[in-house]
Every structure is written in structure tokens, then in C-alpha cells.
C-alpha positions in Angstrom: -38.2 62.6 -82.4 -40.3 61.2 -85.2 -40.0 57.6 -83.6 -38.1 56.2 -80.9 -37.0 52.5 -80.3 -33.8 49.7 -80.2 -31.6 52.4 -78.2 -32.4 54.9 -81.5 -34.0 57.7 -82.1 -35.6 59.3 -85.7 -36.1 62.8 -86.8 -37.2 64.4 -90.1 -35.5 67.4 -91.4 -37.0 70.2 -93.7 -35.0 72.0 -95.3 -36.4 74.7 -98.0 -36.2 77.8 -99.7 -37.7 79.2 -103.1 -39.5 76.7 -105.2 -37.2 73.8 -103.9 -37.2 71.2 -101.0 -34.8 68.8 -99.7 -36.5 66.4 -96.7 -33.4 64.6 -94.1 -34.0 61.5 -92.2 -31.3 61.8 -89.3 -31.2 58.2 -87.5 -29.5 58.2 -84.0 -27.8 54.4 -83.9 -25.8 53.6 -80.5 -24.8 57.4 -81.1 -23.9 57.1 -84.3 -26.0 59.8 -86.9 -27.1 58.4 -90.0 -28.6 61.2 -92.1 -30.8 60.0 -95.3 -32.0 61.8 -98.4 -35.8 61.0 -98.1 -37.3 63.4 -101.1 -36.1 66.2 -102.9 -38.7 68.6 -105.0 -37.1 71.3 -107.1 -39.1 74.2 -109.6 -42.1 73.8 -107.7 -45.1 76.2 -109.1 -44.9 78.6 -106.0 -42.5 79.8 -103.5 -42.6 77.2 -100.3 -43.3 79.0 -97.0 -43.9 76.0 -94.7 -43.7 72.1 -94.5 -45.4 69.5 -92.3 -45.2 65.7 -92.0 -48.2 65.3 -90.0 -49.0 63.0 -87.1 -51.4 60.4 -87.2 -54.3 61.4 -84.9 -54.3 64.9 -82.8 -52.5 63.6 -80.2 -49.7 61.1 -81.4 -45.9 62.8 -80.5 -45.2 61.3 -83.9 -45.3 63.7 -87.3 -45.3 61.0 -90.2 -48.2 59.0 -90.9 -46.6 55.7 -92.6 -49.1 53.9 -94.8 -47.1 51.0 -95.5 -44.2 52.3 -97.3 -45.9 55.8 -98.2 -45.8 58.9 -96.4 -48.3 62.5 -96.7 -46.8 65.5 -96.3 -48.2 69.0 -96.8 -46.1 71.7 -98.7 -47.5 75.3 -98.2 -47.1 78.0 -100.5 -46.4 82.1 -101.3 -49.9 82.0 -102.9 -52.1 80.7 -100.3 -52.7 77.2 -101.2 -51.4 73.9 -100.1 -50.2 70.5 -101.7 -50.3 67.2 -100.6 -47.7 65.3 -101.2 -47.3 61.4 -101.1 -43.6 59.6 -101.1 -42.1 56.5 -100.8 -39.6 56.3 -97.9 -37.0 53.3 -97.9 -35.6 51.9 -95.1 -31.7 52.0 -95.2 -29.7 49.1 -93.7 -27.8 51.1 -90.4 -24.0 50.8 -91.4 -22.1 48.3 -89.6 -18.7 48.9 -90.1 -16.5 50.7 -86.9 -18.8 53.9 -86.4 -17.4 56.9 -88.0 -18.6 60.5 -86.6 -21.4 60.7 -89.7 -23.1 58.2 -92.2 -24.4 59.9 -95.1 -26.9 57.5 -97.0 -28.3 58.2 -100.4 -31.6 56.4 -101.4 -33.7 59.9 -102.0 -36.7 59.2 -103.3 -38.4 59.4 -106.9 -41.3 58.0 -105.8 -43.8 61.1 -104.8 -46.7 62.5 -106.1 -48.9 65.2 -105.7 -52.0 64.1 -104.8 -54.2 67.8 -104.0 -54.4 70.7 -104.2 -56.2 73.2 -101.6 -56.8 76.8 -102.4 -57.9 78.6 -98.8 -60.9 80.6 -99.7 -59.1 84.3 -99.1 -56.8 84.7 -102.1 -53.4 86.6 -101.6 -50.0 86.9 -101.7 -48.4 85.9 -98.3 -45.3 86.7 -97.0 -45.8 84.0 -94.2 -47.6 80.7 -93.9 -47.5 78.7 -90.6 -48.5 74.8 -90.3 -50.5 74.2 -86.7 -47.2 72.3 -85.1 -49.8 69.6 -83.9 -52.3 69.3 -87.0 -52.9 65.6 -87.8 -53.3 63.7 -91.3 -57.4 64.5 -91.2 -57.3 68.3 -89.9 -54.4 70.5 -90.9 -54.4 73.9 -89.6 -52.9 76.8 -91.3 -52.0 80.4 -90.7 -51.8 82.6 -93.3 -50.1 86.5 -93.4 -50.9 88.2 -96.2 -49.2 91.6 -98.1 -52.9 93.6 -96.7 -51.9 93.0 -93.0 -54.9 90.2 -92.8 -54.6 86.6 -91.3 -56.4 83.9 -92.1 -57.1 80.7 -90.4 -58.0 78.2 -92.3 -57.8 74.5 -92.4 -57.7 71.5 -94.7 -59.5 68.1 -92.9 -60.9 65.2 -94.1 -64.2 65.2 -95.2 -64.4 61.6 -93.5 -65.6 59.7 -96.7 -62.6 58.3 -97.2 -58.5 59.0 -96.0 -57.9 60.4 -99.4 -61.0 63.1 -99.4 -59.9 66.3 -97.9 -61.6 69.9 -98.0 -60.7 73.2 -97.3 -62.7 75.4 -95.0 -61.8 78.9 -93.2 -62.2 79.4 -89.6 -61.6 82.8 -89.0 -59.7 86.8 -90.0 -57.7 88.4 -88.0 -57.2 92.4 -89.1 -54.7 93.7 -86.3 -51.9 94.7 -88.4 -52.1 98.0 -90.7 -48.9 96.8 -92.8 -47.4 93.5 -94.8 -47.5 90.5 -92.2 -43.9 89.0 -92.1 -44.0 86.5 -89.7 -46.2 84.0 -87.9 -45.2 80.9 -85.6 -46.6 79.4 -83.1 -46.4 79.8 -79.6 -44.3 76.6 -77.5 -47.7 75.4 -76.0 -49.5 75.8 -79.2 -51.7 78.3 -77.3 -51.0 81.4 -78.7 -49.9 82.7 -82.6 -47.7 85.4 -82.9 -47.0 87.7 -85.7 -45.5 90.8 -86.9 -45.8 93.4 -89.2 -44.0 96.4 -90.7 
């Protein structure tokens, strides 16, 4: 869970495909599920391949980073760069009417902007891009499978001027695969990446 208090618990759903995105809040009240609209993105520049809402230091169980009302979120895409992505996210009053099975709250919303852009230094077409499950707001960690069987790993972190100065940097190649990488994820314990290949 995203957060965890008064009996509740908070998650954040992703849900993409193409060049549009559609992010859930599902709120757990006294066993009640109240699922938000918290930011929609449609006819993005790029195919989407991955989505983060990062935590807030390398360690925090938490993936958002809530700057008073504003959240960062990275979007990852088909060409081998990343956006960041700032939003507003409202807090909805829980309903309290007799629970039904599902609340469905509107409230998306229009409130975002796209603050940077990061190009990772090996330019490609990827089939696959993979977030670092535990990457926090200054150091994001990306894997990247590219159409030449190559893998990059790369990473966008803060240059530590400021919260809003970020760079990209590569960290290393992998050349393993002789065909099209399809897939990475991550391993359970974050120790391991896995791929595959035609």
C-alpha cells in the first residue's frame, strides 16, 4: 500500500497502453473500496512502456512523494526517454452513506504538467522499459531492451542543486541476447533483472 492509517489502506493503480494513461487511487475504508480517477494522459508523443510513482528516499515502503498537494511521477517511453510528470491529487471526502460493494469517485485531475524530459544516452527503439521497483524521487533506475538485443542501464538522479534539477547518466550494457529484447522485470528482491529475447 501507498499509505496506511485510520483502519485504511491506499494504493495507486497504473493502468496504460499506447500513448495513453489512466492513474486509480483505490482507498480501502472499514472495507469499503473507494477507487478515484487521479490523472488521465491521452496522445502522448511516444508509446508508454512503464510508469513509476516514486518513493521518497531509497528506503520509504511508500511510492508517491506528496509535495503538498503535488505529486512526480515518471512515464517511460518506446523511444528510450523518460518524462516527469507533476499532478495535483485531491483528496475525496470517503462516502458516508450505508457502504455499498464499490464507490467510484470522479475528481481526475487537470492539473499536471510535464516538467522534463531525459533522453538516456544509447538511442533506440525498445520493445521493453522497466522502472527499478525501489528507485526514489532523486535516483530513478531504468532498464532498457532495445530491437539490437542490447540493455541499457541507465538512471535519471538529481544533480543535488536543487529537488527540480535532475540528470541522466548510464551505468552500464549488457549484450547477452543475439535477438529483439521483449521483456525485462525485476526480480521479487530487487536483486536480479530478468529478460528475454526471441
Amino acid at each position: 500500500p501507498v499509505s496506511s492509517r485510520g483502519g485504511g489502506s491506499t494504493y495507486f493503480i497504473a493502468a496504460f497502453g499506447g500513448k495513453a494513461l489512466l492513474l486509480l487511487e483505490l482507498s480501502i475504508v472499514d472495507r469499503v473500496p473507494i477507487i478515484s480517477e487521479r490523472l488521465r494522459l491521452l496522445q502522448l508523443d511516444d508509446f508508454i512502456l512503464d510508469f513509476i510513482l516514486p518513493s521518497n528516499d531509497s528506503t520509504a515502503t511508500s511510492y508517491c512523494l506528496e509535495r503538498g498537494r503535488r505529486r512526480r511521477a515518471f512515464v517511460g517511453f518506446a523511444h528510450n526517454f523518460v518524462d516527469l510528470i507533476e499532478f495535483d491529487c485531491p483528496t475525496d471526502a470517503a462516502a458516508t452513506a450505508s457502504p455499498p460493494e464499490v464507490v467510484v469517485v470522479g475528481s481526475v485531475s487537470k492539473q499536471y504538467e510535464y516538467t522534463a524530459r531525459f533522453y538516456c544516452s544509447e538511442a533506440s527503439v525498445l520493445f521493453t522499459m522497466a522502472f527499478f521497483p525501489d528507485s526514489s524521487i532523486s535516483d530513478i533506475i531504468i532498464a532498457s531492451g532495445s530491437v539490437f538485443g542490447k540493455i541499457t542501464l541507465w538512471r535519471v538522479c538529481s544533480t543535488g542543486h536543487s529537488d527540480d534539477e535532475y540528470s541522466p547518466m548510464s551505468i552500464c550494457d549488457a549484450h547477452q541476447h543475439e535477438g529483439v529484447v521483449f521483456r525485462i522485470r525485476w526480480s521479487n528482491d530487487r536483486c536480479h533483472m530478468l529478460s528475454v529475447s526471441d
